[in-house]
DOPA-719530 format. One record per residue (C-alpha): x, y, z; residue in one letter. Coordinates in Angstrom, 1 decimal, m for minus. Layout:
! DOPA-719530
r east X	north Y	up Z	aa A
...
! end
This chain:
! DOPA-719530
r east 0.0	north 0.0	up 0.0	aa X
r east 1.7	north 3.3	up m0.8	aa X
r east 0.1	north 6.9	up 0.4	aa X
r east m0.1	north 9.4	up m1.8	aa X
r east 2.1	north 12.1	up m1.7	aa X
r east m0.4	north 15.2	up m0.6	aa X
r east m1.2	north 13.0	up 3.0	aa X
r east 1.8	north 13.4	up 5.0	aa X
r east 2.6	north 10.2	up 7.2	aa X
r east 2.6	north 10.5	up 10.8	aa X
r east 4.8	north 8.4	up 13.0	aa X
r east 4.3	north 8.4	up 16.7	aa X
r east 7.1	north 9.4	up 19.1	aa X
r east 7.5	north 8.8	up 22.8	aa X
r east 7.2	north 11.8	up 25.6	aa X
r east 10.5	north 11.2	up 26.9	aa X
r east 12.4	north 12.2	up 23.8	aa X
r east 11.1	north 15.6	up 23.8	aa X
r east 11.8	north 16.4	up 27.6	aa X
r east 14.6	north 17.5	up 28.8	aa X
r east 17.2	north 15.9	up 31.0	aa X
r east 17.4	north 16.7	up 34.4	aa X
r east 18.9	north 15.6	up 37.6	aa X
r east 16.6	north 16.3	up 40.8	aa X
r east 15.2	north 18.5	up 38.6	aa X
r east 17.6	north 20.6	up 37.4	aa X
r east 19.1	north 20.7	up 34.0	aa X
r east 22.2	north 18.0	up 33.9	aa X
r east 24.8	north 20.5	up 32.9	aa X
r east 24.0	north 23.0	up 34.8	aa X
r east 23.8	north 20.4	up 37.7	aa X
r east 26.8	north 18.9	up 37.4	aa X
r east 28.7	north 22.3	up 36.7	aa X
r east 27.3	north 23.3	up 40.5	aa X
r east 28.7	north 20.2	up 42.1	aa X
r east 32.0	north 21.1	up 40.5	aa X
r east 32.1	north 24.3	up 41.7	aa X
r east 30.7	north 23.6	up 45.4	aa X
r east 33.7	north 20.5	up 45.4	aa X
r east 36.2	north 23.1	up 44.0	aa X
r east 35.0	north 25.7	up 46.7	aa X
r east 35.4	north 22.4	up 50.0	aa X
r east 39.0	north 21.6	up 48.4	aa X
r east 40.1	north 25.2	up 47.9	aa X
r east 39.1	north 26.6	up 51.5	aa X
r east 38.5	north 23.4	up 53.4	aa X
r east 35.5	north 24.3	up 54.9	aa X
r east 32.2	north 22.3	up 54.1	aa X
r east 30.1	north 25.1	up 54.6	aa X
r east 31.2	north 27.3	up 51.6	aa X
r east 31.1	north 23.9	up 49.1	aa X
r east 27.6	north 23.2	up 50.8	aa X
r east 26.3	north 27.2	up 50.5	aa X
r east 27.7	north 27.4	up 46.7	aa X
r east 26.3	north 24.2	up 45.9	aa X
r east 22.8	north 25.1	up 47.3	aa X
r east 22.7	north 28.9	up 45.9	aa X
r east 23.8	north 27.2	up 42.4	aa X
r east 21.1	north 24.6	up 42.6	aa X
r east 18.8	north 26.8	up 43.8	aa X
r east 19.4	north 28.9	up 40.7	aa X
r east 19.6	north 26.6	up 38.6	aa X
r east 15.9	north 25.1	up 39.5	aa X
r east 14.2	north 28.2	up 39.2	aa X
r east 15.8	north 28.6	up 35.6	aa X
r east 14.5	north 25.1	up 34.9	aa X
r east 11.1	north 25.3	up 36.1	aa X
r east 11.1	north 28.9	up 34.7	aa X
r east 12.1	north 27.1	up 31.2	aa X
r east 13.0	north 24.0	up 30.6	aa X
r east 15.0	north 25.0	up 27.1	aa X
r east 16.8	north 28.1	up 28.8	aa X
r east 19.9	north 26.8	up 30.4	aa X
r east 20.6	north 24.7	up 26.8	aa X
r east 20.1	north 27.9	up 25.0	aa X
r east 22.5	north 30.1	up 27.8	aa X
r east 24.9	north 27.3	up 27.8	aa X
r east 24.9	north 27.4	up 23.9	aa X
r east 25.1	north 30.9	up 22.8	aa X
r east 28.6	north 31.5	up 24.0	aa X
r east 29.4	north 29.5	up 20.6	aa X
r east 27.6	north 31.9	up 18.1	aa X
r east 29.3	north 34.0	up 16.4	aa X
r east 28.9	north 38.0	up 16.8	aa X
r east 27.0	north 38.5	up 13.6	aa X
r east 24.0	north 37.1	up 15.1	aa X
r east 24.0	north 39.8	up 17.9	aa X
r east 22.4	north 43.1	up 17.3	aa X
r east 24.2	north 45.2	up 20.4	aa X
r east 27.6	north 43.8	up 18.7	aa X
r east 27.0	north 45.5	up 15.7	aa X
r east 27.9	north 48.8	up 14.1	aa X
r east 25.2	north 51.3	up 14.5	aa X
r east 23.8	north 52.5	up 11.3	aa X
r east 24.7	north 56.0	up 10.0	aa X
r east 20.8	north 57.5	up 10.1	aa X
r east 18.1	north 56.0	up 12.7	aa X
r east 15.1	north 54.2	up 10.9	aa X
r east 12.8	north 57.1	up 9.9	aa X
r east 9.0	north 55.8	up 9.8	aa X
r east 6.6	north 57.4	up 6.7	aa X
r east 3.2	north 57.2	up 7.3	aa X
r east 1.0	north 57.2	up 3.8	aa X
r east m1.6	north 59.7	up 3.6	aa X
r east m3.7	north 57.6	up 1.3	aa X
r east m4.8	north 55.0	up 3.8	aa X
! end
């Protein structure tokens, strides 16, 4: 049996492919980068309490982003590699602003 070509075919896909991956529900990168930095912060001053307060205030922050947006920390953590041209503030201003014409025979 072959479709024809104007009904598109449909093939079913699971939830979990979709959603993103988190750990205790915040995004894994982000997650893991906050237990790096709370670890680095309990070997650097050997005191438990500043890798324990780091770690929290980073989780913390890091679950509100999440619940905020599940797709924001992938998009923060990815737009360090763009390049410049697709930043407006990076780029040279224009000699004459946008000047708006309104037409009188509307």
């Amino acid at each position: 049996m072959s479709q024809s070509p104007e009904i598109p075919a449909l093939h079913g896909t699971y939830l979990a492919l979709s959603r993103p991956l988190t750990v205790l529900g915040c995004e894994r990168r982000l997650f893991m980068g906050v237990v790096c930095v709370g670890a680095a912060a309990f070997s650097s001053f050997n005191a438990p309490i500043a890798g324990l307060l780091l770690f929290s205030v980073g989780y913390g922050a890091g679950l509100a982003v999440t619940k905020l947006d599940p797709c924001l920390p992938t998009v923060l953590l990815r737009s360090a590699n763009c390049s410049q041209r697709y930043d407006p503030a990076l780029r040279a201003r224009s000699p004459e602003p946008l000047q708006i014409v309104a037409r009188e025979d509307v």
